[in-house]
Every structure is written in C-alpha cells, then in structure tokens.
C-alpha positions in Angstrom: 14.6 -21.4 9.7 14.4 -23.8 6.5 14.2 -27.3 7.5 13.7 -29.0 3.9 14.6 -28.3 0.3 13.5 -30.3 -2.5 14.6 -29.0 -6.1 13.5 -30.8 -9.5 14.8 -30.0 -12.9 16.7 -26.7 -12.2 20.0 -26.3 -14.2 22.2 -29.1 -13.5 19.9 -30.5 -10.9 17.2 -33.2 -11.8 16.3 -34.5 -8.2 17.6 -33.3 -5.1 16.7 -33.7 -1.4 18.1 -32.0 1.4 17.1 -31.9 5.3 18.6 -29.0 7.4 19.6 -28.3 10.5 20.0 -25.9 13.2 23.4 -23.6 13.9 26.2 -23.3 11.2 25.9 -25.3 8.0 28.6 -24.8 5.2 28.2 -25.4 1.6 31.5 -26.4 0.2 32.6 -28.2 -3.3 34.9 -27.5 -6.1 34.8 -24.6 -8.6 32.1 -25.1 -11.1 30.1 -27.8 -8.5 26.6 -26.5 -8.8 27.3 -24.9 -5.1 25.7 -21.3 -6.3 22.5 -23.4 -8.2 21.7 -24.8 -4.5 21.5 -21.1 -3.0 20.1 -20.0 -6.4 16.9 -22.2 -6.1 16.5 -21.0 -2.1 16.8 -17.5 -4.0 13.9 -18.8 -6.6 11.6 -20.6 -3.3 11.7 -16.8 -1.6 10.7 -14.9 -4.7 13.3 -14.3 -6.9 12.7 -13.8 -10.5 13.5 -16.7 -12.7 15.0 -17.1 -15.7 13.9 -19.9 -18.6 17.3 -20.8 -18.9 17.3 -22.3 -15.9 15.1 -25.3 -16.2 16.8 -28.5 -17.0 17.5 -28.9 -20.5 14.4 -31.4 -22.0 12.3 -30.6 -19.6 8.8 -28.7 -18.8 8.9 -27.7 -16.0 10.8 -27.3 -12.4 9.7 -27.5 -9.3 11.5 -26.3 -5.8 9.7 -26.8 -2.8 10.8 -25.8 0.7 9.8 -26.3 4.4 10.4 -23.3 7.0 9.9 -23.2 11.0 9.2 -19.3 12.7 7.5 -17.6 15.3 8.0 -14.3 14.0 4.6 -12.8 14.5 5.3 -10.5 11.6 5.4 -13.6 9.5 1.7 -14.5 11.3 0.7 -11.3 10.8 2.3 -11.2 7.4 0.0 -14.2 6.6 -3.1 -13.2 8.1 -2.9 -10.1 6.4 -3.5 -12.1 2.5 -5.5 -14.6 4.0 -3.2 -17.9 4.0 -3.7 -20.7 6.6 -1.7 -21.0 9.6 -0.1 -24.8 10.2 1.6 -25.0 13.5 3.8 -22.0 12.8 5.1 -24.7 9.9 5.5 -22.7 6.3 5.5 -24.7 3.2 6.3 -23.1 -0.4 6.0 -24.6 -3.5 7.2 -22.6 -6.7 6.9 -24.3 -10.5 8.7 -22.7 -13.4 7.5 -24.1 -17.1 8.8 -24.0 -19.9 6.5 -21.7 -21.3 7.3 -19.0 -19.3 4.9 -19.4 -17.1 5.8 -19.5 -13.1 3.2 -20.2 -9.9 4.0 -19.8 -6.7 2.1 -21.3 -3.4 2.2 -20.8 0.2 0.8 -23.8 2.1 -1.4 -24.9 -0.6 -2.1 -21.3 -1.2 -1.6 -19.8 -4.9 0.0 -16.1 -4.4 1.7 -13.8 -7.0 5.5 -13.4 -7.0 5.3 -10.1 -4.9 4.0 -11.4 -2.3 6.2 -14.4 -1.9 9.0 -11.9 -2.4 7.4 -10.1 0.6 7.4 -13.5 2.9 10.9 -14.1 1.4 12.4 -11.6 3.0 10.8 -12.2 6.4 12.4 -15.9 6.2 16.1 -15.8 4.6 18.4 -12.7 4.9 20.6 -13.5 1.7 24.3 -11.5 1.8 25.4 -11.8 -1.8 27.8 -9.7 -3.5 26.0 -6.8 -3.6 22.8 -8.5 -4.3 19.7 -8.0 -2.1 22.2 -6.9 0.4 20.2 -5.6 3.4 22.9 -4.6 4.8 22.6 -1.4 2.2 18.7 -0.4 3.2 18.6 2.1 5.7 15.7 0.8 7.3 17.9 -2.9 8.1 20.7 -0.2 9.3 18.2 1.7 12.0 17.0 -1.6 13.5 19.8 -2.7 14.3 21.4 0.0 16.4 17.9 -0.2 17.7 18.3 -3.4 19.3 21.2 -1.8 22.0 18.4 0.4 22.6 16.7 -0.2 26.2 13.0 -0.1 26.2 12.9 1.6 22.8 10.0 -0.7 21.9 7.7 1.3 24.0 8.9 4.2 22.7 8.4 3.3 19.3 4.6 2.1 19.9 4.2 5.5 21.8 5.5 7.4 18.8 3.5 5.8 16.7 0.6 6.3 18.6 0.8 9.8 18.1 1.8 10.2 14.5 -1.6 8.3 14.2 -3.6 10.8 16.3 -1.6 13.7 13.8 -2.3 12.1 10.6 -6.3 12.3 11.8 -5.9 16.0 12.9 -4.4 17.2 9.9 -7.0 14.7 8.2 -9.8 16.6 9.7 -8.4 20.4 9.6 -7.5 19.4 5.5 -11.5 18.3 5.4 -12.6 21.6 7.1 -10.5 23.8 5.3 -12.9 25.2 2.3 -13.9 28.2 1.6 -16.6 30.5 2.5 -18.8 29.6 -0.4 -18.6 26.0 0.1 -19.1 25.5 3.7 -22.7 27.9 3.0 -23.1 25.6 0.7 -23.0 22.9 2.6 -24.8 24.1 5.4 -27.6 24.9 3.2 -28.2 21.5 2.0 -27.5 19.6 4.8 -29.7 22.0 6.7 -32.1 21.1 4.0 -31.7 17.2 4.3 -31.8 17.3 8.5 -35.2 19.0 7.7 -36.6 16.8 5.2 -35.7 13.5 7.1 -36.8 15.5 10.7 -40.4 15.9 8.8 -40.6 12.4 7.8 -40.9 11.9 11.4 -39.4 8.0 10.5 -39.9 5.1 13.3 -37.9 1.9 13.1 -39.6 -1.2 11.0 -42.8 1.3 10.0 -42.4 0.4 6.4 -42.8 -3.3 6.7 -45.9 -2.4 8.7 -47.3 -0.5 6.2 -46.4 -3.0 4.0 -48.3 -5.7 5.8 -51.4 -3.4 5.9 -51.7 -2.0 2.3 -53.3 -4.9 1.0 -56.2 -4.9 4.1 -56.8 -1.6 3.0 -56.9 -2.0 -0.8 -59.0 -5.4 -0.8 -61.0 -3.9 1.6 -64.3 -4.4 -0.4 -63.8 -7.4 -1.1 -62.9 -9.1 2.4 -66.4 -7.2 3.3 -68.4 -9.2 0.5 -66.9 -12.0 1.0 -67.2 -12.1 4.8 -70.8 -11.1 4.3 -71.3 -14.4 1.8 -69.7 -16.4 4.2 -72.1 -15.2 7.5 -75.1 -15.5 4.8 -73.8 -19.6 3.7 -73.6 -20.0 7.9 -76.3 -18.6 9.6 -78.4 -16.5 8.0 -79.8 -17.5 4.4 -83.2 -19.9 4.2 -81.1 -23.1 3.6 -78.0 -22.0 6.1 -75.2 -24.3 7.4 -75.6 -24.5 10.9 -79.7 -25.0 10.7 -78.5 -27.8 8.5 -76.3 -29.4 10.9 -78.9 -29.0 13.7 -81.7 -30.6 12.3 -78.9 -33.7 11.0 -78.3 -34.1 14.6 -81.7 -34.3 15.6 -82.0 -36.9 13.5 -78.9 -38.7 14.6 -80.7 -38.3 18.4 -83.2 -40.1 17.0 -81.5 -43.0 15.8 -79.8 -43.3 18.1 -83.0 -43.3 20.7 -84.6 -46.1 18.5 -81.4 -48.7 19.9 -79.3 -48.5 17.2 -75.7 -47.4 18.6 -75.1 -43.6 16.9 -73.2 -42.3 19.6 -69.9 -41.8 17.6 -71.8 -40.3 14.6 -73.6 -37.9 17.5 -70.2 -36.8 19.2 -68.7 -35.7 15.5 -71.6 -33.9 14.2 -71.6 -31.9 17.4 -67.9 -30.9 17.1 -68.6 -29.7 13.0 -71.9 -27.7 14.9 -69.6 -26.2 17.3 -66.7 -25.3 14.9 -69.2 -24.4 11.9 -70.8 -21.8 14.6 -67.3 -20.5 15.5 -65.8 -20.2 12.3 -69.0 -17.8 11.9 -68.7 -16.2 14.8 -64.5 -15.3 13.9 -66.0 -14.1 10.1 -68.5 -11.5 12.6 -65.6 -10.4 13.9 -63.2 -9.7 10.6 -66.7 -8.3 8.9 -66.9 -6.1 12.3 -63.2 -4.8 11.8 -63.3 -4.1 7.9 -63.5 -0.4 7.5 -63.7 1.1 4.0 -61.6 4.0 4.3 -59.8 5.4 0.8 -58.2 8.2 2.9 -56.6 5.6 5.1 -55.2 4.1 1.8 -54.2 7.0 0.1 -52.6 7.7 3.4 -50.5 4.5 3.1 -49.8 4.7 -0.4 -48.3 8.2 0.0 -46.7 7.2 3.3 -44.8 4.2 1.3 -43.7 6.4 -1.7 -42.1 9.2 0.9 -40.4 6.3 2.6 -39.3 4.7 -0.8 -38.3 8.1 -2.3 -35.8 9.1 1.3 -34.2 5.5 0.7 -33.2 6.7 -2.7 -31.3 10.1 -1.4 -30.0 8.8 2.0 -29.9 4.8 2.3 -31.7 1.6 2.0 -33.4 1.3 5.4 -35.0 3.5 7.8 -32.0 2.4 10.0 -29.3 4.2 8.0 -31.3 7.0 7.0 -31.5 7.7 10.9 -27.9 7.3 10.8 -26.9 9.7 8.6 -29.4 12.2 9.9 -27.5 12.2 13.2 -24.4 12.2 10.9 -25.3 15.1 9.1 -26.4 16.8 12.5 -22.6 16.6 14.3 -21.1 18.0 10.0 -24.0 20.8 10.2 -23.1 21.8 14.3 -19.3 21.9 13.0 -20.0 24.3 9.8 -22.3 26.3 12.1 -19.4 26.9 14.5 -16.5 26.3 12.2 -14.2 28.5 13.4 -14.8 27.6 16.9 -14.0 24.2 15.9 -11.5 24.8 13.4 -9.3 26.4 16.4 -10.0 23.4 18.5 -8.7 21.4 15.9 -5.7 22.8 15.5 -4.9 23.4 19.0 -5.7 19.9 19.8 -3.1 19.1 16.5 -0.5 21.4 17.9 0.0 19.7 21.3 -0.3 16.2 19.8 2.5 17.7 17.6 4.5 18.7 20.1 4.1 15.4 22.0 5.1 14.0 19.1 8.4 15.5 18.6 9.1 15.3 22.6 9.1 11.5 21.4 10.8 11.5 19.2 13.6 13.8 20.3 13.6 10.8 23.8 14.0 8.5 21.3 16.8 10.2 19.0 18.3 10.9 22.1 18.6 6.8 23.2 20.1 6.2 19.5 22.5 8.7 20.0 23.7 7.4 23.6 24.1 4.2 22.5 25.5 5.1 18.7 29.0 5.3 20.3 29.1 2.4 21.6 27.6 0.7 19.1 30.2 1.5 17.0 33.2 0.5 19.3 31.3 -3.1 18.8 31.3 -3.2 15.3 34.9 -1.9 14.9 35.8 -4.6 17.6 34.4 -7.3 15.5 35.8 -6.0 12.1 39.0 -6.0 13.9 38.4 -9.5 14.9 37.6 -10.2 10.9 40.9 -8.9 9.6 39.8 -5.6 8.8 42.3 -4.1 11.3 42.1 -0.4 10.1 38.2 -0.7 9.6 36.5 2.8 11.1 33.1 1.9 11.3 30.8 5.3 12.3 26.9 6.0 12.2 25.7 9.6 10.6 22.1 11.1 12.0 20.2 13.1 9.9 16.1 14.4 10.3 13.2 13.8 8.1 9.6 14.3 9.2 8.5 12.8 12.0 6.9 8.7 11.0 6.1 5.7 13.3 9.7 5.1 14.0 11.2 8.5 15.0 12.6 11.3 13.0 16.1 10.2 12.3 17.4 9.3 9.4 20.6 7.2 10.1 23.2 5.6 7.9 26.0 3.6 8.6 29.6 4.7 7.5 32.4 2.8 6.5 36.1 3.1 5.8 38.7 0.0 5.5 42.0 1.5 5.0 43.0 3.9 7.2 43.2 7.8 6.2 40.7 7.6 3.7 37.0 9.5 3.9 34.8 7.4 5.7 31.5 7.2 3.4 28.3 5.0 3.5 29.1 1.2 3.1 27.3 0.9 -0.4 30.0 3.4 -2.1 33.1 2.0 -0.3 32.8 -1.6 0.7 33.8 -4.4 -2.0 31.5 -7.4 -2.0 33.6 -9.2 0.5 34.1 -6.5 2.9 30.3 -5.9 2.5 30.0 -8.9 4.0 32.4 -9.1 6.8 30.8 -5.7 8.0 27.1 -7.1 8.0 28.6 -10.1 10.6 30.3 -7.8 12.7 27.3 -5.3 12.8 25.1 -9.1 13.3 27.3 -9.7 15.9 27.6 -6.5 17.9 23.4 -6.2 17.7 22.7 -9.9 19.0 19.6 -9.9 17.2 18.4 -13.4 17.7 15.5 -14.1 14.9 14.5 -17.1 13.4 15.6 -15.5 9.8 17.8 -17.8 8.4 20.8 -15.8 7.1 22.8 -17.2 4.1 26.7 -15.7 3.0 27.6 -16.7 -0.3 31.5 -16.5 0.0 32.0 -14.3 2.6 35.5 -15.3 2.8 36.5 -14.2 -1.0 39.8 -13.0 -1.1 40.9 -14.3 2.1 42.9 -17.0 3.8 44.8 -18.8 6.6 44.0 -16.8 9.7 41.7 -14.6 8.4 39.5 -17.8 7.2 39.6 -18.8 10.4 38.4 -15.8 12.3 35.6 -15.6 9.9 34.6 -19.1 10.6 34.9 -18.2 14.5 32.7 -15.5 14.1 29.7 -17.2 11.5 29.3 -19.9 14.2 29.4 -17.4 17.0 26.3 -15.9 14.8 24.6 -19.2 14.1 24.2 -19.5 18.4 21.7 -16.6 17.3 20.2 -17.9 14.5 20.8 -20.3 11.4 23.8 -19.5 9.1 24.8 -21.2 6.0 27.7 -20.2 4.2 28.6 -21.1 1.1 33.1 -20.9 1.6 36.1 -22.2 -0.4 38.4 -22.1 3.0 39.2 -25.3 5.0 39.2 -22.7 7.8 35.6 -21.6 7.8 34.9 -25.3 6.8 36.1 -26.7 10.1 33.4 -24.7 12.5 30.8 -26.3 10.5 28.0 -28.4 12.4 26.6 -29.2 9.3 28.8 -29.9 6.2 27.1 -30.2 2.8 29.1 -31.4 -0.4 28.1 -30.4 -3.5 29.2 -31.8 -6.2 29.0 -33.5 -10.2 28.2 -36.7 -12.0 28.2 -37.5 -15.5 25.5 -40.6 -16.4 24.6 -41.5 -19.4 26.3 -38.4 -21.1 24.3 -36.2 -18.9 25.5 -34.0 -16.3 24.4 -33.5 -12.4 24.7 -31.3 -9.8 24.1 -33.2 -6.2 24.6 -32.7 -3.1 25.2 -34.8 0.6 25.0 -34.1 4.2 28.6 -35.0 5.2 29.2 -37.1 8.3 32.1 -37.0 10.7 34.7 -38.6 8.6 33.5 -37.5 5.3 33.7 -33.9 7.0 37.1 -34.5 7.7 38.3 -35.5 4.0 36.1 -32.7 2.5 38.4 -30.2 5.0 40.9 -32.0 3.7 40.5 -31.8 -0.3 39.6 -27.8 0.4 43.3 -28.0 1.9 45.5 -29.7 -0.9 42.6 -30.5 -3.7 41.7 -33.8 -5.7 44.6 -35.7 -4.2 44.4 -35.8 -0.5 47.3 -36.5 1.5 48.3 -37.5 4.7 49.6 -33.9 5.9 46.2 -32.2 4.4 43.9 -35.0 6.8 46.3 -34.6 9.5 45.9 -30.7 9.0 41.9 -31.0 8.7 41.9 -33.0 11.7 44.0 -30.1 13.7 41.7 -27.3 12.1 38.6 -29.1 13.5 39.8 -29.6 16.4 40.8 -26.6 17.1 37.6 -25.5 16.1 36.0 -27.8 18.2 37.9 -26.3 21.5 36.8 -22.7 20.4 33.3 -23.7 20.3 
C-alpha cells in the first residue's frame, strides 16, 4: 500500500504532502480541481511516461516521491532479481522530470530505467482508468482471478510447471542430438581425437606448477654446482679456508683467556660462528651432492611445459578444466556412439513427461471449469448489486500449448443490456461499466493483496442509489485491500474512511492545486457541497449527515 506522496512542481502543484492510510480513501473536489493531477503523479511515481508539459510553468525540474508498504514476495523477488536493497519490506521511489527532457527514476536510493519501474509499478498500484492500463482487459489478470476460487490450485500450478521444465530440457536435448549422419561422424571423430590427445597427456592435478618450480634447478644447474664447489673450497678445503681460520682464532682466544684476562664471552661467540660456519658447509655438501647435470631431464621439462601450455590453449586454462571437459567429451562421445539407443531414450523419456504434463493440465482445466459456474453467478451477483441489473457476465475456455500455468486460454465475457451477444469486456463495456465489472469480479475473487487499487470515477454516469451501492461495494473491497477512488457522488463520498479535498488557490497571480486530509466535520461539509455545490445549505448538511450515517450502519 502507499503510505506517503510528496509531489513538487508538477502542473498546478508546487508543494504538496500527503500521508495515507489504510481501507477506503476518496478523492473528491470540484470540476477542474487538480483531482486527476494527484492520481496523475501516482501514475508518473509507478512508471508512467511523462510529458514536458507537465512540469510547473518556470521551473526545472519536478520531483514526486512516494513511500510504499508490501509483503508480496514477488515484489522481493522482483527486487532481488535487479539487485536493489531490501529496507524492512519499506519501498521508497523517487522520480525527477527536467526540463530538458531528461527523467531519472530511483528505487530506494537505487537509479533504475523507466521499464523497470514500470515493472514494480504494476506490482504496487492496480490503476482502473477509463480504458487506460485497465488490467481488467489482460487475459493473464482475468485467469488469476478465477484462479483464486480454485482449491489447492497452487500446487497444481507448481506441479505443472515442474514438468513443462523437465519438457522444455527433453526437447532441448532431442533438438541438440538431432543432426545428421555426417555431422555426428564428424563429431565423433574429433572428439574421439581430443579424448585421445588429453588421455596421452596422461595430466595430474598441480604438475605444471611443479615443473615450474623445477625448471630453473635444472637449467642453472651448472652454475649451483660451481658455485657450491667455491663455497666448500672458501670453507674447508683451500690453503687459507674459513673454518681453519676460525679454529686457530679460538685458540688464541683460549689463550687469553688462560693468561687471566676474562675472554669467556668472546670464546662462547666464536664457537657458535665455528659451529654454524662448519654447518653451513656441511648443508652446501649436501645441495653439491644432489645437483645432477642432466640436459635430458631438462629437455624433458621444457617439452613437458609446452605440451601442457599448448592443451590449455585447445581445452581450458588449467589442468583442472581440461580434466573436466575430457570427462565431458567422454559422456557427448558415449551418446554419438550409441545415438540411437539414446535418441529413443530421449524421446520416450519426453513422451511420458509429456503425457504427465497434459494429465496436469487437463486436472487443472478441469478445477477452472468446476468452479467457472459459479464464479460467474458471483460476479453477476455483484453487478446486480452495482446497478447493472441485466449484466450476463460468462467465462469462454479455449487451448493453447501447454506453459507453466496450464493450457487454457480463458477470457471473460460480458454483456449489459439484455438480449444482446455477450462478447469480451474490452469490445462491449464503456469506461464506467469497465469499471463496475473489475469490482464485482474483485469482489467475487476476495483476493486480498497489498496492491493498492485506485478507480478514477468509477461512478461516471451514475447517481442516487446507484452511487450508493457502488460506495457499499469499494469499501466492502478496501476490507481486502487499499482503495482510493477518485468520485463526484456524495454517495460514494460518505463510505469514505479517509476523505481528501482537492482543491485551488490563486496567490500572487499564480494558480495552485492542493490538497487536505478532511477531518470529521470537514467530511461532513465536503459531502455536503458534492450534494448542492458552492452554497451549502442546511437540507444538503442535514442530508450529508444522513448519507454518512447510513453508511456508517452498513459498515
């Protein structure tokens, strides 16, 4: 539901602030108020397409911004799916139009293009226009209703599409395997060849950063040899060597010490360098001892790395993934090799999910059809209820290939005056009939959604009683979810919970649209001006106080 609406600079509007509420709010004011800018903008904050025109005249820019509460999960899912933040199931849009003609649009703090707020748009508000973005008219708003007097269809439904997935990858694969002679040699030729190749290679896991780590051993080998060599020679063996040195310096020390002067510390240190001098000889032994000169062991490497480096190239960048698709190409080469074996288990295997399928959906075509009938006593019911006495209301069936929701096509027929053809709503229904029908149809679903749904002048071309069953009926709706309704009829006016007042100001030799959240008295005056106009009499607030409490009782 929308909880806040903030509009700057649109049309007649240059500031305006409204909180909302729960149940049924009505939008009332007189001809020419500014009542269709205030739905106009809620059209703009859920991704209409705007129009220069509409920004205040002097100005660069307007901005609406709007609040909403859900718990929808297709709205989380919705919002998941391009990667805007969740806040406490809170949504806050923000839309600027400039003058330019540029426009930006943002979902909590989000920037997102218009289709996509377009897409949330019609998740949050449900607008019933005259004729525009009626959902009433899409056939896909027409099957989920009737599918909401369906028991357990839900299950059903994810059953069904369960299996149109498990189709769509049979008919996937068969399409893939379904070549011709020449090709699938083909194919089994080279990836024959490639299995072979890789098999050869005889790969392990992490041998080319072990090769990598040897190759220089191998190709310095000479050099760690004379170098070892000078370093044993520096150490122990040459005439003036390093540890003969060191031996006859702590001689020496021994002796000064002997003679009472205190060399103990010097003593201790020169036998640690004796001891680490003689094993820093006896570790160069032992590389000297390992180095082999081999140039068949490095000419091994070398062509070990370029077969490794060269198999990266033709089937991935690791030894990992060339694995991977050897095993890959194994299962593709064990299909071609037995294609037709497999090719029949395919499509046998497609055939009963097939048929499974259509069992579905034939269970669930069979639920829409039970309950079609008495669907349609509902809606004529509530139409009857409405003032559209003579209404017949009926629900045609038709196939199409089986998808995630069933195979029925369904569309929802309509006739107002009786002996006339009853044809879809779209070619028969004026723009206030259009509208009646969607409550009725509302109303005999019991949907409850936290859509807010919005009927601009439902009650056009109606009065007195009729005014007043319509009112009945959009607060009987708004028990299911929020309803605003934008009416000219003291009648529909008087169920309100919420009454807002649009209306004009001139300052300054400027004009402005503004609006107020009426409270009880003012409620009661506004009924009363919809009932006899600028000059309010006694009779029209005795009159409003009668209608309201009338409607009070009913509620």
């Amino acid at each position: 539901m929308i909880t806040s609406l903030s509009v700057k600079n649109y049309a007649l509007i240059e500031d305006l602030n409204i909180d909302f509420s729960k149940g049924f709010t009505v939008i009332t004011g007189e001809t020419g108020s500014g009542k269709s800018i205030l739905i106009k903008s809620i059209e703009l904050i859920t991704g209409k397409r705007a129009e220069l025109s509409s920004i205040r005249s002097g100005c660069a820019e307007c901005i609406i911004t709007a609040s909403f509460e859900y718990n929808n999960p297709k709205i989380t899912e919705f919002l998941n799916h391009f990667s805007i933040p969740l806040d406490d199931n809170i949504i806050l849009i923000r839309r600027t139009i400039e003058s330019s003609g540029k426009s930006k649009a943002f979902i909590n703090d989000t920037q997102v293009s218009l289709s996509v707020l377009s897409g949330l748009g019609e998740l949050l508000i449900n607008f019933h226009n005259q004729y525009e973005r009626h959902s009433l008219l899409h056939l896909d708003f027409q099957l989920e209703n009737l599918d909401s007097k369906v028991n357990k269809i839900d299950f059903l439904l994810n059953k069904c599409a369960i299996l149109k997935s498990n189709v769509k990858r049979l008919e996937a694969k068969l399409e893939s395997m379904n070549i011709s002679e020449i090709e699938r040699l083909r194919k089994v030729d080279l990836y024959s060849f490639q299995v072979k190749e890789i098999q050869e290679a005889n790969l392990k896991i992490g041998e080319d950063k072990k090769l990598q780590e040897e190759l220089p051993k191998l190709k310095n080998a000479q050099k760690i040899a004379d170098l070892s060599k000078e370093v044993v020679s520096i150490l122990y063996s040459c005439e003036n060597a390093t540890l003969s040195n060191i031996l006859k310096a702590k001689k020496n020390i021994e002796t000064i010490n002997a003679y009472g002067e205190n060399a103990s510390e010097a003593l201790s240190l020169i036998e640690q360098a004796y001891y680490q001098t003689e094993e820093t000889y006896r570790e160069v032994e032992l590389i000297l001892s390992r180095i082999q000169l081999d140039p068949e062991a490095l000419n091994n490497c070398f062509e070990r790395l370029e077969l490794i480096k060269n198999l990266k190239k033709k089937y991935g960048s690791s030894i990992e993934i060339i694995l991977e698709y050897k095993d890959k190409i194994e299962k593709e080469l064990d299909s071609l090799n037995n294609y037709r074996e497999t090719f029949s288990k395919v499509k046998e295997e497609l055939s009963k999910e097939t048929s499974k399928l259509m069992e579905v959906c034939e269970l669930i075509s069979e639920k829409r059809k039970n309950i079609a009938l008495n669907f349609k006593k509902l809606v004529e019911e509530k139409l009857f209820e409405l003032e559209i006495k003579n209404a017949v209301f009926d629900i045609k069936f038709d196939k199409k290939e089986p998808s995630e929701n069933g195979f029925d096509v369904i569309e929802f027929l309509f006739c107002a005056n009786k002996g006339e053809k009853v044809l879809p709503l779209k070619d028969v229904a004026s723009g206030g009939e259009l509208s009646r029908v969607l409550l009725a149809i509302e109303l005999a679903s019991q949907i409850e959604s936290d859509q807010t749904t919005v009927f601009d002048e439902i009650d056009t071309g109606t009065s007195g009683s009729v005014g007043d069953r319509i009112g009945e009926k959009l607060f009987e709706l708004s028990g299911k979810k929020q309803v605003f309704a934008i009416t000219h009829l003291a009648q529909v006016s008087s169920f309100a919970q919420t009454h807002i007042k649009i209306y004009k100001e001139i300052e300054k030799s400027r004009t402005y649209t503004k609006a107020v959240v009426l409270n009880k008295e003012e409620h009661i005056k506004e009924v009363a001006r919809m009932i006899s106009g600028k000059n309010i009499t006694d009779f029209a607030l005795k009159h409003a106080k009668e209608l309201i409490s009338s409607s009070n009782k009913e509620q």
